[in-house]
DRENVO-77465 format. One line per 8 residues: for each residue x, y, z of C-alpha. Coordinates in nm, 3 decimals, always signed. Example, Ala and Ser with C-alpha at 12.3 -4.5 7.8 and 13.67 -1.06 7.14 Angstrom:
<sites>
+1.230,-0.450,+0.780; +1.367,-0.106,+0.714
</sites>
This chain:
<sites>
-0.277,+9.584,+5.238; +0.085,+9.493,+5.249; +0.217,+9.120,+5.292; +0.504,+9.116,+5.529; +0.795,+8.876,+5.491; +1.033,+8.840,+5.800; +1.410,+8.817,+5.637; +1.668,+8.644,+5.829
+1.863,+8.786,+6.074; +2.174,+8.674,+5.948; +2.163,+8.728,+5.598; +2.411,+8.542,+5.358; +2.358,+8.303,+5.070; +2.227,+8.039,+5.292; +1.977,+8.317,+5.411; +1.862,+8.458,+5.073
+1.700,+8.104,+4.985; +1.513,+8.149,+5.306; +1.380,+8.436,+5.225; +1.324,+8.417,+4.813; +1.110,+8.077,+4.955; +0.920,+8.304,+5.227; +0.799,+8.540,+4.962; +0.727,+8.250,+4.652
+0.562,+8.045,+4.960; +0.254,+8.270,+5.045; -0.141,+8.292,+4.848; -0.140,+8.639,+4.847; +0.206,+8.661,+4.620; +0.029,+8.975,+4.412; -0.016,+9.176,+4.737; +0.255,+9.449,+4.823
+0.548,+9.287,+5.013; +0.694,+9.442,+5.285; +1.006,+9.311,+5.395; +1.072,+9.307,+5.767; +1.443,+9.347,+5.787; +1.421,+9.495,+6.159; +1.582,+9.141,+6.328; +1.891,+9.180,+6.071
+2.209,+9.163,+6.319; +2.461,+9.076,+6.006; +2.482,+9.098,+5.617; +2.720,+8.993,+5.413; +2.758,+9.144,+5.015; +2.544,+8.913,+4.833; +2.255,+8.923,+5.112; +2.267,+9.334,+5.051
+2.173,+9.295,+4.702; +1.982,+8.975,+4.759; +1.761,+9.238,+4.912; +1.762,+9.469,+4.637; +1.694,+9.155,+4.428; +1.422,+9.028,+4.598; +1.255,+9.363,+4.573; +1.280,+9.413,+4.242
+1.114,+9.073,+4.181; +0.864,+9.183,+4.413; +0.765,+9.509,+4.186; +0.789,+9.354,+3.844; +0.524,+9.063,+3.966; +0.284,+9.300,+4.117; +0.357,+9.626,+3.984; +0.373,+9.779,+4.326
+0.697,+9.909,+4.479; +0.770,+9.740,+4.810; +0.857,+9.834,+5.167; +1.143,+9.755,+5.366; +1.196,+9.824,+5.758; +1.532,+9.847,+5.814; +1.777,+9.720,+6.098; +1.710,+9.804,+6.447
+2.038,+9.719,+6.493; +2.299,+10.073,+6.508; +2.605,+9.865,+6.339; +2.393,+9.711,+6.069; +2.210,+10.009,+6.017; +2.562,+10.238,+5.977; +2.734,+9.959,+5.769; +2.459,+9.905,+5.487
+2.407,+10.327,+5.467; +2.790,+10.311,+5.413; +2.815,+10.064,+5.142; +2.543,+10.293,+4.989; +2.245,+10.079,+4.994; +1.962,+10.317,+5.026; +2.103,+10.516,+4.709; +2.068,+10.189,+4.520
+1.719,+10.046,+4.728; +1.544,+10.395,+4.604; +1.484,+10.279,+4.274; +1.332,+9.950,+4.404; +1.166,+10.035,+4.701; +0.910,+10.317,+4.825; +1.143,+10.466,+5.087; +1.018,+10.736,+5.300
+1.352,+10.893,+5.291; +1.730,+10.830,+5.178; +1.970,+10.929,+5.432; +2.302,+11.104,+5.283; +2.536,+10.903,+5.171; +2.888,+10.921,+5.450; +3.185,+10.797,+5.350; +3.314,+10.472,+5.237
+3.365,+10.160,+5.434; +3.785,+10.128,+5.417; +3.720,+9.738,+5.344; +3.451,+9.757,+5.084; +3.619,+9.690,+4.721; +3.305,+9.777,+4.568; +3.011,+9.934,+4.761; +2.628,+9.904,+4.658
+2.628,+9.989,+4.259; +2.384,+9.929,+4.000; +2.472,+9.812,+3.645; +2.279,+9.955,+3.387; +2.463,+10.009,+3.097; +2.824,+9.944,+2.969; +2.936,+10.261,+3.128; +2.813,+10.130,+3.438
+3.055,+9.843,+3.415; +3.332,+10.067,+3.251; +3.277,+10.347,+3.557; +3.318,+10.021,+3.856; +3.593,+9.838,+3.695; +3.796,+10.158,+3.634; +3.706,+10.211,+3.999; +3.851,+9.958,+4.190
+4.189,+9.922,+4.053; +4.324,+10.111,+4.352; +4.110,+9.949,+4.581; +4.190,+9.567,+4.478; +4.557,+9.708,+4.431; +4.498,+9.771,+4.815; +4.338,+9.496,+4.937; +4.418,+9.193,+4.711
+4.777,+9.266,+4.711; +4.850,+9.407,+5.044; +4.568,+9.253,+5.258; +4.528,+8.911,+5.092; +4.858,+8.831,+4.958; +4.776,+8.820,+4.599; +5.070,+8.899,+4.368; +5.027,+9.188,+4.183
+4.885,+9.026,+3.842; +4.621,+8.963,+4.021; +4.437,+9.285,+4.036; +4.479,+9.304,+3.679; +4.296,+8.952,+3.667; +4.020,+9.044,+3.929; +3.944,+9.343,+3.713; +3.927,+9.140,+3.381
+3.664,+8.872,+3.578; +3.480,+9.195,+3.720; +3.440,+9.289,+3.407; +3.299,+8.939,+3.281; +3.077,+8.905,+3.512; +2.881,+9.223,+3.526; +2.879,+9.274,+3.138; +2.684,+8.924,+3.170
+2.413,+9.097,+3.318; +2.388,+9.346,+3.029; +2.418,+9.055,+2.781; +2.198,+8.839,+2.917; +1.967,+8.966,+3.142; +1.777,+9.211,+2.966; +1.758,+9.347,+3.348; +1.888,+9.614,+3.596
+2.152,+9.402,+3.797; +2.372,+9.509,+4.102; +2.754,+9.433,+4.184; +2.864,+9.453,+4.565; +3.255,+9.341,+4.723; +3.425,+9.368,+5.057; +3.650,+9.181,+5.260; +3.618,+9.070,+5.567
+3.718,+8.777,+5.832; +3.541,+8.412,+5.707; +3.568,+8.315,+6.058; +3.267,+8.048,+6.006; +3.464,+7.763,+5.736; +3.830,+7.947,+5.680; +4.003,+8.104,+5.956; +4.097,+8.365,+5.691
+4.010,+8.745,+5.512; +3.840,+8.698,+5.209; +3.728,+8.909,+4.915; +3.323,+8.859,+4.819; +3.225,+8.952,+4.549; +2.841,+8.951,+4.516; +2.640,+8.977,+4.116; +2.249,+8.975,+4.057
+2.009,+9.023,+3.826; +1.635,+8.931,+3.814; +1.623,+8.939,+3.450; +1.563,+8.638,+3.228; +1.869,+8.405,+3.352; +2.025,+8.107,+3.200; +1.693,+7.916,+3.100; +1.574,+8.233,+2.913
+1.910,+8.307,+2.736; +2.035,+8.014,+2.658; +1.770,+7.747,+2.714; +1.593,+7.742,+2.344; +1.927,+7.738,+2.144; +2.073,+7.429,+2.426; +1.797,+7.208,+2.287; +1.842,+7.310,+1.940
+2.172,+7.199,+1.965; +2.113,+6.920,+2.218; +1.788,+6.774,+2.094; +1.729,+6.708,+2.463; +1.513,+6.839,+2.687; +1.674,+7.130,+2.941; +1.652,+7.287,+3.278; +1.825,+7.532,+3.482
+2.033,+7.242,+3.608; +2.157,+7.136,+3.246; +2.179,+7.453,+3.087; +2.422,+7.576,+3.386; +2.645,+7.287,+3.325; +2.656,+7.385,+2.943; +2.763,+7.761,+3.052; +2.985,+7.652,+3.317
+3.141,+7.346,+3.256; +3.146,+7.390,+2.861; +3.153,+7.714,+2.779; +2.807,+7.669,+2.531; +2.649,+8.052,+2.411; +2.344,+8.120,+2.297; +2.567,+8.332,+2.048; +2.722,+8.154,+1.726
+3.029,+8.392,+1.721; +3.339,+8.138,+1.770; +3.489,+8.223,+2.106; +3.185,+8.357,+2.276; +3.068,+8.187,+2.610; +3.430,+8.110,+2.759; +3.360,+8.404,+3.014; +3.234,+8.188,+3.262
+3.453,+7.888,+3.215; +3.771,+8.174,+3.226; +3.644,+8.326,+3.555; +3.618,+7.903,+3.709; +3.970,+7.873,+3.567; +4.066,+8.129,+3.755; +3.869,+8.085,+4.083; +4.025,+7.760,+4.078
+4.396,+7.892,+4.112; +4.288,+8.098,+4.362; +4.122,+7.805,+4.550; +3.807,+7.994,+4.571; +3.434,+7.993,+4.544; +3.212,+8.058,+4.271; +2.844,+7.976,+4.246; +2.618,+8.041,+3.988
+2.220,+8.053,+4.040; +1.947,+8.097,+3.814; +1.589,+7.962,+3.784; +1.544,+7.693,+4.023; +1.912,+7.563,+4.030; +2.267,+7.650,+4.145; +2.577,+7.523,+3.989; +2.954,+7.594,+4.234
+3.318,+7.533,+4.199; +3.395,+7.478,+4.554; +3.721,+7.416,+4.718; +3.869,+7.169,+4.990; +3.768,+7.448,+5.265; +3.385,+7.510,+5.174; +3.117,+7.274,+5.254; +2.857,+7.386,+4.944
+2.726,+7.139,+4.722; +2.848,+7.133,+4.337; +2.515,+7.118,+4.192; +2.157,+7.219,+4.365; +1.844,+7.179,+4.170; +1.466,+7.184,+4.313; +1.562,+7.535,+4.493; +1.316,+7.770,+4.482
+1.235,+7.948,+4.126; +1.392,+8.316,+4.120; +1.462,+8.476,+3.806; +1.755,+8.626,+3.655; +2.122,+8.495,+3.791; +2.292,+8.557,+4.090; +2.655,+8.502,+4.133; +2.908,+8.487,+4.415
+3.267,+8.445,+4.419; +3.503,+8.422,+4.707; +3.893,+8.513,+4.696; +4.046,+8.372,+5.055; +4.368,+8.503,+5.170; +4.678,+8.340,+5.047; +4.839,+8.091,+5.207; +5.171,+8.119,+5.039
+5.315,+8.429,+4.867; +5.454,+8.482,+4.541; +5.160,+8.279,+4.316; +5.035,+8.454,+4.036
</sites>
């Protein structure tokens, strides 16, 4: 007996905490879920691995691998087999079959990729230098430093799920039109993990250090805002607070989620909220950053 959860049909950030709280909201949570993605008319990079997230979540809690009913819809369907979804979704999900894998999307900077390992991250920074050097540069208007930066905060972010996590995690970018709050391209770049997230990693030394009490909500705002580590090495934990720093000359996004909180850096243009708590409890982190098209030319 399978317990089927309708996802959204649009299916962005907003979306994925409509769904995570459709599958944490029902009795039966040790049944096998079945995700009813059939209604899906748009998806956006993080709501493609929010997926793959939600899934995985799914088979650690009960043990059994879930289903998913794909798109109805021909464009949907087409765009998530070419940013190589089903490749990743077959080591989460029970999949009747995988269809071949076409070619890639000409606007996807990164396409569906797990991160296992440091080769993982190695193999998908080294792979998108010509990509960002196409896209960032000549697309978006970002000077050429800037790929070199992107790379160095690609790099930081995924090797926090290997440091962190103690979890498969997935990394997924394209750009596309933000027609909805900017008027402009973008680059998103889309992170998760469903491993042990901020609480787990860095929660027990935070109160040692603290002598307070924590939460998600207070042990983001150490990671984020201050740069704490659960490691005593001088220097460790800036990662995050270098990847803000450099959101912030970009005037973009980035928003970090873990346990039952989000923390963002949001800009003049975006209507999110700096700090979330009470959201519904998801493990691991989940992190998305958005680059929007420059204004001016020439800043580095």
């Amino acid at each position: 007996m399978s317990r089927v959860v309708r996802v959204p049909a649009t299916l962005d950030e907003a979306a994925f905490e409509v769904l995570i709280g459709r599958v944490r909201s029902g009795d039966d949570e040790q049944a096998r879920l079945l995700l009813d993605a059939r209604a899906v008319r748009w998806v956006s990079p993080y709501g493609l691995i929010g997926l793959l997230a939600v899934g995985q979540e799914a088979r650690l809690r009960t043990g059994l691998p879930p289903l998913i009913e794909p798109p109805r819809d021909a464009e949907v369907r087409s765009y998530i087999n070419r940013m190589h979804f089903w490749t990743a979704a077959a080591d989460v999900f029970d999949l009747k079959a995988v269809p071949p894998r076409p070619p890639s999307i000409t606007d996807a900077l990164i396409e569906v990729t797990p991160i296992r390992s440091h080769e993982d991250v190695h193999s998908v920074v080294e792979g998108v230098r010509e990509r960002a050097q196409r896209i960032l540069h000549r697309r978006l208007g970002y000077p050429k430093p800037a790929v070199i930066h992107f790379s160095v905060m690609l790099s930081e972010v995924c090797q926090n799920i290997l440091e962190h996590a103690g979890s498969i995690g997935w990394v997924c970018a394209q750009r596309y039109r933000w027609k909805r709050r900017l008027g402009r391209d973008v680059v998103v770049l889309a992170v998760m993990d469903v491993g042990v997230g901020f609480e787990g990693s860095l929660g027990a030394e935070h109160a040692r250090r603290t002598g307070e009490s924590w939460s998600a909500a207070s042990v983001l705002e150490a990671a984020f805002l201050r740069g704490e580590s659960r490691f005593p090495d001088p220097g460790r934990g800036q990662g995050l607070q270098a990847i803000r720093s450099q959101v912030i000359k970009w005037n973009g996004v980035v928003r970090i989620r873990s346990g039952d909180a989000m923390i963002a850096r949001v800009p003049e243009w975006d209507d999110a909220v700096p700090l979330q708590t009470g959201l519904t409890r998801f493990p691991g982190a989940q992190v998305l950053i958005v680059l929007p098209e420059r204004a001016g030319r020439g800043e580095s």
